[in-house]
Each structure stands twice: as C-alpha cells, then as structure tokens.
C-alpha positions as CSV (number, residue, x, y, z in Angstrom):
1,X,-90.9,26.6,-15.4
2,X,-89.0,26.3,-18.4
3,X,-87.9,28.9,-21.4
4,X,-90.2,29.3,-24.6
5,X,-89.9,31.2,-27.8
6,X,-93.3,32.2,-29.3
7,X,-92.9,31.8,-33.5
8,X,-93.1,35.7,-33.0
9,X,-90.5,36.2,-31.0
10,X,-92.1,36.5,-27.9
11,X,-90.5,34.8,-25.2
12,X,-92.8,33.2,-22.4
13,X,-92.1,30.8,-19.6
14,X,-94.5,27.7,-19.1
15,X,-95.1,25.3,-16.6
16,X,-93.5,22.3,-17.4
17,X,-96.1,20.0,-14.9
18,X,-98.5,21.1,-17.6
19,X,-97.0,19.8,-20.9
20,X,-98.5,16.5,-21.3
21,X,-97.2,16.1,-25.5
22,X,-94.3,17.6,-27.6
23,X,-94.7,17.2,-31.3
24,X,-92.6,17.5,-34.6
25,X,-95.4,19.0,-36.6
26,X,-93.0,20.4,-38.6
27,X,-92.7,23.0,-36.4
28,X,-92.6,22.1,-32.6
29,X,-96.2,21.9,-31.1
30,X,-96.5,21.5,-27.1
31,X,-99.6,20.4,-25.8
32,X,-100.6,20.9,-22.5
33,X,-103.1,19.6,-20.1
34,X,-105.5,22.0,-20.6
35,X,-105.9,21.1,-24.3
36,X,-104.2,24.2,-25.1
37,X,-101.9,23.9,-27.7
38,X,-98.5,26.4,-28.6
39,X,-96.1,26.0,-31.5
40,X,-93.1,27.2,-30.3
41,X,-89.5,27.9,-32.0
42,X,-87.2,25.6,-30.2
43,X,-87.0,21.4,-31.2
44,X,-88.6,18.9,-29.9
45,X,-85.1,17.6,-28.3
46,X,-84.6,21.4,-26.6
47,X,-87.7,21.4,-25.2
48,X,-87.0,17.8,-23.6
49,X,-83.4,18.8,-22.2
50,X,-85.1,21.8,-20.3
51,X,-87.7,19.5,-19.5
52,X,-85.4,17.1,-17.7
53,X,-83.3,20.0,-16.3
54,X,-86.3,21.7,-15.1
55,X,-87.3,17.8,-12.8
56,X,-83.4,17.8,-12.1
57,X,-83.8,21.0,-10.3
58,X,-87.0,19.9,-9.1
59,X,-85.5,16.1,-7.8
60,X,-82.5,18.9,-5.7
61,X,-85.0,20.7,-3.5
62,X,-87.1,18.1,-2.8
63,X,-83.5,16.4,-1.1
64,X,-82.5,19.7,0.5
65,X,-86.2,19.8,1.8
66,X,-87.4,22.9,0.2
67,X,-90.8,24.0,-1.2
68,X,-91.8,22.7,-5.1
C-alpha cells in the first residue's frame, strides 16, 4: 500500500498492485486496473519512489519468507 493525498485533502492509502498508469495531466492522475481513475496531490516522480519503496519492501519479505 502506498500514501495518497486526495486534491481535498483527504488522505487515503491504495494498493499499489492496482495502479496500472501515472499521468501528468497537469495534475497527477493514477489509473488503476479497474478503470478507476484518482487525481491525486503528489507528482508523478513521488508517486514512483513510493512505488518502488512499496516492491522494495515487498522484494524483503518475500527473502525472509514472510506473507505478501
């Protein structure tokens, strides 16, 4: 799961397994599997790096043999 500010200020967390597009639209639009779409308040680039921390954690318990 990763961190996301609605453009109202409400904060949510999202599955990242379900983002399938990011976009720069100008504000930053994530698509997600479903079709559904949010425009949230952080970049594009912010919502990559939690995207790659969020399979870095993922990649750790997978080693130390623990439930995704």
């Amino acid at each position: 799961m990763i961190h996301v500010t609605r453009l109202d200020g409400a904060s949510m967390m999202l599955n990242a397994e379900w983002i399938q597009s990011v976009e720069n639209t100008p504000d930053t639009l994530i698509t997600l599997t479903t079709g559904q779409k949010l425009i949230v308040r952080e970049s594009v680039e912010e919502i990559v790096q939690a995207f790659h921390a969020y399979q870095r954690t993922k990649g750790v318990r997978i080693l130390r043999g623990e439930q995704t």
